[in-house]
C-alpha positions as CSV (number, residue, x, y, z in Angstrom):
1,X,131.6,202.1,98.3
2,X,128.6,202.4,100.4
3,X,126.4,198.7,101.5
4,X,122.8,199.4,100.1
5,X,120.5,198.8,103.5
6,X,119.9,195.0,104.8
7,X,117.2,193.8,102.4
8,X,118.5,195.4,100.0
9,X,115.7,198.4,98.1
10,X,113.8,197.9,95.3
11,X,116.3,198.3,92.1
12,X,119.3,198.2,93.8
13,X,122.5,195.7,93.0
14,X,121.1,193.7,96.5
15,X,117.6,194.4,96.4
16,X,114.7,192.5,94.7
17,X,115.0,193.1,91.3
18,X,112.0,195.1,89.7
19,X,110.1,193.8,86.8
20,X,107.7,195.4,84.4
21,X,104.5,193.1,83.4
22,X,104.5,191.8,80.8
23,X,102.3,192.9,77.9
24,X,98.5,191.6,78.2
25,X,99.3,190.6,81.6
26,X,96.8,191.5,84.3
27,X,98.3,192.4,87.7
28,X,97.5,190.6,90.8
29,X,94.3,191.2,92.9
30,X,94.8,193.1,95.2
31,X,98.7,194.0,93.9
32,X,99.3,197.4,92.4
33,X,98.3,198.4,89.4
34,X,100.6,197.6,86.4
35,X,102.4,199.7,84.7
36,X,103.3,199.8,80.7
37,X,100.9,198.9,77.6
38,X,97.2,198.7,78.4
39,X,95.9,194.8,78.0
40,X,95.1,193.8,74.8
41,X,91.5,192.7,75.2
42,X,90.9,189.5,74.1
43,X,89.4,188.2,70.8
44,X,86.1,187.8,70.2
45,X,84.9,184.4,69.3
46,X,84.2,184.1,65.9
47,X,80.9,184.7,64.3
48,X,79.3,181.8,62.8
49,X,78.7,183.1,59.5
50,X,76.6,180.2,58.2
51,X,73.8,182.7,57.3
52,X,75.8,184.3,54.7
53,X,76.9,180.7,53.7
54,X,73.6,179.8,53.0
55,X,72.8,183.0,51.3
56,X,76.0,182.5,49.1
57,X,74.6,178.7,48.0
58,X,71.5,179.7,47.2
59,X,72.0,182.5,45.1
60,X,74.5,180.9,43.0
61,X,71.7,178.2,42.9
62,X,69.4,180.4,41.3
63,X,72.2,182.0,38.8
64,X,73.1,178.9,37.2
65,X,69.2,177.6,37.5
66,X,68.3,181.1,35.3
67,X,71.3,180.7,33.5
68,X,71.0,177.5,32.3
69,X,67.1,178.0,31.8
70,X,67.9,181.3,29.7
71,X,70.0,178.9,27.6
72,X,67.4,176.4,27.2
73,X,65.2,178.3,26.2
74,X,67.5,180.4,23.6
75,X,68.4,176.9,22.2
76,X,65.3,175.6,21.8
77,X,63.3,179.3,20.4
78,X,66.9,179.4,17.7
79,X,65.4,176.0,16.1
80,X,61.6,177.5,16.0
81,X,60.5,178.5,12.6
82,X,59.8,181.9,12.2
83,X,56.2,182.3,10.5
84,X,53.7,179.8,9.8
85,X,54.9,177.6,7.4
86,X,52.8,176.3,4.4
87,X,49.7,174.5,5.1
88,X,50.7,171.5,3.1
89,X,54.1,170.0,2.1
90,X,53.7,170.4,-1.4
91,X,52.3,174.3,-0.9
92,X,55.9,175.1,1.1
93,X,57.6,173.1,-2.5
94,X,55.8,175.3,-4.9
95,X,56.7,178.3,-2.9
96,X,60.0,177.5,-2.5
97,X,60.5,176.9,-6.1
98,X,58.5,179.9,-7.6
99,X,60.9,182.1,-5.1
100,X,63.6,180.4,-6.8
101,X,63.1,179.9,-10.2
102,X,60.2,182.6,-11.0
103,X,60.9,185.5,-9.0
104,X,65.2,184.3,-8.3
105,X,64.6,186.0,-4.6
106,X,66.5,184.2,-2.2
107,X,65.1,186.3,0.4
108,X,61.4,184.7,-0.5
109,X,62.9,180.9,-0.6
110,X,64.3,181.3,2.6
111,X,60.9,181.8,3.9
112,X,59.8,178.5,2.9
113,X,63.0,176.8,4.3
114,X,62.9,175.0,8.2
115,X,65.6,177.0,10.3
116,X,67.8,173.4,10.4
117,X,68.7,174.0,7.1
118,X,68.0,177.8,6.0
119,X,71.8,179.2,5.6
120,X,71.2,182.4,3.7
121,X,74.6,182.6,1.9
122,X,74.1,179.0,0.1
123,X,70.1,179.8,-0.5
124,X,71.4,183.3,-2.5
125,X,74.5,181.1,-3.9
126,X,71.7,178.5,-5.4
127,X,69.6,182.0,-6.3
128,X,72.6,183.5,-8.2
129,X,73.6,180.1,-10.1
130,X,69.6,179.9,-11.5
131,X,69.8,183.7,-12.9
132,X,73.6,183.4,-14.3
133,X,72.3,179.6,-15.8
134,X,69.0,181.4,-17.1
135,X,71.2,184.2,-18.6
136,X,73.3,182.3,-20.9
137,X,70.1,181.8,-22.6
138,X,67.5,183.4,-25.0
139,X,64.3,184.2,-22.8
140,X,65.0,181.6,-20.6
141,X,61.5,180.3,-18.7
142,X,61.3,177.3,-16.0
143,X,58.3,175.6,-15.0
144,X,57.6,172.4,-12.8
145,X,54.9,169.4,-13.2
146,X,52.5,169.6,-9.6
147,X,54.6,168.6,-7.0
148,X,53.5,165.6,-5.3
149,X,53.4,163.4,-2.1
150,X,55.5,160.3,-2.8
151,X,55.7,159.6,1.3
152,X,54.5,161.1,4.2
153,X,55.3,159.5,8.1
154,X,53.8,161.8,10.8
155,X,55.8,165.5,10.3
156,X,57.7,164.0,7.4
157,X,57.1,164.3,4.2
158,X,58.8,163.4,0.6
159,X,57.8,165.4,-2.4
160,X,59.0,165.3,-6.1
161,X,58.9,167.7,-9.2
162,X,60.7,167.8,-12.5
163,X,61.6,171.4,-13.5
164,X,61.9,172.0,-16.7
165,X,63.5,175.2,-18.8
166,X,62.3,176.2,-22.0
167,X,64.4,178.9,-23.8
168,X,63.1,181.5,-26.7
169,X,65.0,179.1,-29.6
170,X,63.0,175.6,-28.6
171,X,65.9,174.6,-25.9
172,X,64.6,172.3,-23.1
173,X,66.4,171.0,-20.5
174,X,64.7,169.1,-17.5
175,X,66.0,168.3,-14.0
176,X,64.3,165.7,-11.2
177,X,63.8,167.1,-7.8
178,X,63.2,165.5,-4.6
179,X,62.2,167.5,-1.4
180,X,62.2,166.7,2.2
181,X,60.1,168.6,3.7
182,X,59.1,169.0,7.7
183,X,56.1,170.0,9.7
184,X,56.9,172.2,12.8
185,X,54.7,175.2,12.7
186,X,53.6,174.8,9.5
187,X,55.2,172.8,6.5
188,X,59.0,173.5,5.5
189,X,61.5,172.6,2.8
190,X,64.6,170.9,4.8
191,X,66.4,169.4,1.9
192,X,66.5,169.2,-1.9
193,X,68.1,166.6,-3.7
């Protein structure tokens, strides 16, 4: 076996052992250049993205601002009466019943009903019991005494009527009614009782 040289060479059993860099690591100035992977480069700082933060805020700002004021709005146009309404409260009464009793077109009393209360099914169901209660009769005619103001407070008002149904054989029958009735854009029946 042969004795490697006083001092040993590089990467031999007595010489100085020979190490790679590490990865990343940056050789000595002045040393040789080092061998192996490139160096990573380092990271850049972050970006301050507060900009884009700012952005993000105020946009969803101004959804929920135009969301919430689309709402409003729907909310508050769903309760507005559609038409004029009647000029006084016992005009939308006399309209309402005519629609009702006279012409049994729940389409028409609906127009003299405030949105609050104006459910299309129960004004046709109220239509429909007037014609079946008038057909079980013999010429069958209704008419009503003026209606008439017994309150009024501000957009509020109270009207009465009696209704009364006279029938081909001399048959009367006669029924009190009471109205509440509302001024928005116009007057409007809100409740019969």
């Amino acid at each position: 076996m042969t004795q490697p040289p006083i001092g040993g060479a590089a990467g031999s059993p007595g010489g100085p052992a020979h190490q790679e860099p590490t990865a990343g690591a940056t050789p000595a100035p002045g040393g040789p250049p080092a061998t192996g992977y490139p160096p990573y480069p380092q990271p850049a700082a972050p970006k301050k993205r507060r900009g884009l933060l700012i952005a993000s805020i105020v946009l969803a700002a101004a959804v929920l601002l135009c969301g919430g004021g689309g709402t409003a709005a729907f909310l508050t146009l769903r309760q507005a009466e559609d038409g004029q309404g009647a000029k006084e409260p016992t005009v939308a009464v006399d309209g309402f019943l005519t629609a009702v009793y006279k012409d049994r077109d729940a389409r028409a009393a609906a127009t003299f009903v405030c949105s609050a209360s104006r459910d299309d099914k129960k004004i046709a169901a109220k239509v429909a019991e007037v014609r079946k209660y008038a057909g079980q009769y013999q010429n069958a005619r209704f008419r009503w005494t003026t209606p008439k103001v017994d309150n009024q407070t501000g957009d509020r008002a109270t009207v009465s009527t009696r209704v009364t149904m006279t029938t081909a054989d001399e048959k009367m029958a006669d029924q009190e009614l009471r109205f509440t009735v509302v001024r928005k854009t116009g007057w409007w029946v809100c409740e019969v009782a």
